[in-house]
DRENKOL-295302 format. One line per field, with one value per residue (C-alpha): residue number from 1; residue in three letters; chain; x, y, z. Coordinates in steps of 0.1 Angstrom, whole numbers, plus 5000, padded with zeros to 4 digits. Each point is the difference from the previous one (the first is absolute). Example, Ala and Ser with C-alpha at 12.3 -4.5 7.8 and 13.67 -1.06 7.14 Angstrom:
BEGIN
seq (1/2) .
type (ALA/SER) .
mol (A/A) .
c1 (5123/5014) .
c2 (4955/5034) .
c3 (5078/4993) .
% end
This chain:
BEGIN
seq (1/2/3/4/5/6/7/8/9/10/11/12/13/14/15/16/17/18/19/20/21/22/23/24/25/26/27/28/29/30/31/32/33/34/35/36/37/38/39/40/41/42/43/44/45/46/47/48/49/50/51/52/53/54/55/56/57/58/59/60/61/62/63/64/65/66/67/68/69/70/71/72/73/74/75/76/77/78/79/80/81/82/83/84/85/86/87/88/89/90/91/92/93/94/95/96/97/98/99/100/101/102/103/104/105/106/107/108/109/110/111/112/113/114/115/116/117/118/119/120/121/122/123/124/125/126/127/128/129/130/131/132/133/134/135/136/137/138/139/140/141/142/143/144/145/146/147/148/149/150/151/152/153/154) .
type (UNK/UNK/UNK/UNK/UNK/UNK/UNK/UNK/UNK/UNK/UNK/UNK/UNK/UNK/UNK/UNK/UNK/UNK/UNK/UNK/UNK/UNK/UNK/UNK/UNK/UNK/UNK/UNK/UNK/UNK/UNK/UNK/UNK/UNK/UNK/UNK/UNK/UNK/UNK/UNK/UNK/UNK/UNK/UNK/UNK/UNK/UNK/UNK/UNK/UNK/UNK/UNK/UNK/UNK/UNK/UNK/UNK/UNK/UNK/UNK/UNK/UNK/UNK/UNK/UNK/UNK/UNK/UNK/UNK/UNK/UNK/UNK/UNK/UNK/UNK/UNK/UNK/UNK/UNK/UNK/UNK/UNK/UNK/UNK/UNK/UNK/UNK/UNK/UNK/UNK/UNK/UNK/UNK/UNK/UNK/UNK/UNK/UNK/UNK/UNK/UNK/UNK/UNK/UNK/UNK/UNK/UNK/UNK/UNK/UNK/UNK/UNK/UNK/UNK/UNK/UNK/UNK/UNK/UNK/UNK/UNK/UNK/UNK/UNK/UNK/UNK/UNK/UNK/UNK/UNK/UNK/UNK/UNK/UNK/UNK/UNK/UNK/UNK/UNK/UNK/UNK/UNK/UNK/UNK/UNK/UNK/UNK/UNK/UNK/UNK/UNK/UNK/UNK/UNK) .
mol (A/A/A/A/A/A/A/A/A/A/A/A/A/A/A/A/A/A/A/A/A/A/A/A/A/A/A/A/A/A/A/A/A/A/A/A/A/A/A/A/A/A/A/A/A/A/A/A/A/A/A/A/A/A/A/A/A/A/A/A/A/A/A/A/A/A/A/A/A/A/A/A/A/A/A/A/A/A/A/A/A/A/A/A/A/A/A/A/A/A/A/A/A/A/A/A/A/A/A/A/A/A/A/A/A/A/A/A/A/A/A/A/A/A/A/A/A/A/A/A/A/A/A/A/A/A/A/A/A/A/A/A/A/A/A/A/A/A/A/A/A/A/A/A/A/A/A/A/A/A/A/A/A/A) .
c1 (0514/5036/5015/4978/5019/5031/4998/4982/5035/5023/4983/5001/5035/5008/4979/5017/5032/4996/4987/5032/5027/5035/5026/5029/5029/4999/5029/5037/5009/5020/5030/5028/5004/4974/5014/4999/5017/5034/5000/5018/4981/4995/4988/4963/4994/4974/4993/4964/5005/4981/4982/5018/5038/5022/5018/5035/5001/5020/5008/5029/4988/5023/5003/4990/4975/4972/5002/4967/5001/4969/4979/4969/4974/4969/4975/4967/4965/5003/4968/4993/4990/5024/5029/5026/5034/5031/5027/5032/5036/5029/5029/5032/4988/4995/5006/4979/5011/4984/5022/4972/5011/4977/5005/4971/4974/4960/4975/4967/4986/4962/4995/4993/4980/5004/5038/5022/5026/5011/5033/5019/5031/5024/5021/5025/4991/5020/5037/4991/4978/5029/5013/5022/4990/4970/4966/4970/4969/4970/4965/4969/4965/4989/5025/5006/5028/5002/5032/5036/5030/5038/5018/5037/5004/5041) .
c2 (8995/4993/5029/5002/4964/5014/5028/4981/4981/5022/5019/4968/4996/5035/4995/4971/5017/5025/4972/4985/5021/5002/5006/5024/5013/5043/5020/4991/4964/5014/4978/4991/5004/5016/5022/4991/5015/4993/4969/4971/4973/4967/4965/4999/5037/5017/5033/5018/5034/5023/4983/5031/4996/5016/4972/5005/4992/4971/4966/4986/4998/4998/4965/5006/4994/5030/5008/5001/5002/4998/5016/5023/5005/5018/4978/5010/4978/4984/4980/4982/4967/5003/4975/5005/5013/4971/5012/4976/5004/4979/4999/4988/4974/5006/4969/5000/4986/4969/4999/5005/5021/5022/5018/5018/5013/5006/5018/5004/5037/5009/5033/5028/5033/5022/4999/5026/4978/4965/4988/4968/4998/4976/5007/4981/4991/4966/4996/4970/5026/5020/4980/5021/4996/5010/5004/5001/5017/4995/5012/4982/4999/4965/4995/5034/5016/5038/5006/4985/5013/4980/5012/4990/4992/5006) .
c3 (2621/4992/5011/5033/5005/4992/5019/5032/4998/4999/5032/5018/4995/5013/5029/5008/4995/5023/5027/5000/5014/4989/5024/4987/5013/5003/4999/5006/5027/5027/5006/5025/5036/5023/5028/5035/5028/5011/5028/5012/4984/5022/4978/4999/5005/4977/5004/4987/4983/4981/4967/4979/5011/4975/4979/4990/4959/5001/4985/5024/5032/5030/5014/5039/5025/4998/4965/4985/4959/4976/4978/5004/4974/4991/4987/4983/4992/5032/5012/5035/4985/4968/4995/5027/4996/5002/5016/4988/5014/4983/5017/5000/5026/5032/5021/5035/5034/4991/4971/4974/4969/4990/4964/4998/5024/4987/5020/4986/5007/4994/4984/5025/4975/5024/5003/4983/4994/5002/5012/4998/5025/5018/5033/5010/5039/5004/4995/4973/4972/4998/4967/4973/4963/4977/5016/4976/5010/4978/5006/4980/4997/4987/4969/4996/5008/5019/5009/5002/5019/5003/5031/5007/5034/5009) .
% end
């Protein structure tokens, strides 16, 4: 009767293993500055492109209105309802019209399965992000951390 305890246990605790999805990161980050089209940038302009531009491997990224640098990532055990995805930019401090300094920027991002890949990128749009130093992009899920990527920004 022991063992059938035993063994009863240890089944449940593989069964609940396998109910509670661990998010991983597949295959290499891609890093640095995603390609967009040559153009004369105005403040506030975004521009959509294509989720799979090419990214230029980079860590210092051009200080100038339009460029768009990040991190892309293939993720895998994604579920709907798991714990979302943090998003947290450090910066060197970014001080708004309003004259708010901001030294880091979190966006919380619920887990999409069905996409390929993830990605976690800023643009500068407005004359006042574009702020020389260290940027720190971090991706979590609850405490844990996924990914980490330090960009120079010159």
């Amino acid at each position: 009767m022991r063992l059938f305890k035993m063994g009863a246990l240890a089944a449940l605790g593989l069964a609940s293993g396998l109910a509670v999805a661990e998010v991983r990161v597949e295959g290499p980050v891609e890093y640095g500055v995603f390609e967009t089209p040559q153009r004369d940038v105005q403040p506030g302009e975004r521009v959509l492109l294509r989720s799979n531009q090419q990214i230029q491997t980079a860590t210092e990224i051009p200080a100038k209105l339009g460029t768009k640098f990040g991190l892309r990532l293939s993720l895998s055990g994604k579920q709907a309802d798991d714990v979302p995805l943090t998003l947290l930019y450090l910066t060197p401090g970014v001080v708004t019209p309003d004259g708010e300094r901001h030294d880091r920027f979190e966006v919380i991002q619920k887990l999409a399965p069905d996409a390929v890949q993830d990605v976690m990128a800023f643009e500068f749009s407005e004359p006042h992000e574009v702020v020389p130093g260290e940027w720190r992009f971090l991706v979590f899920q609850g405490d844990r951390k996924l990914a980490e990527q330090r960009f120079q920004v010159r």
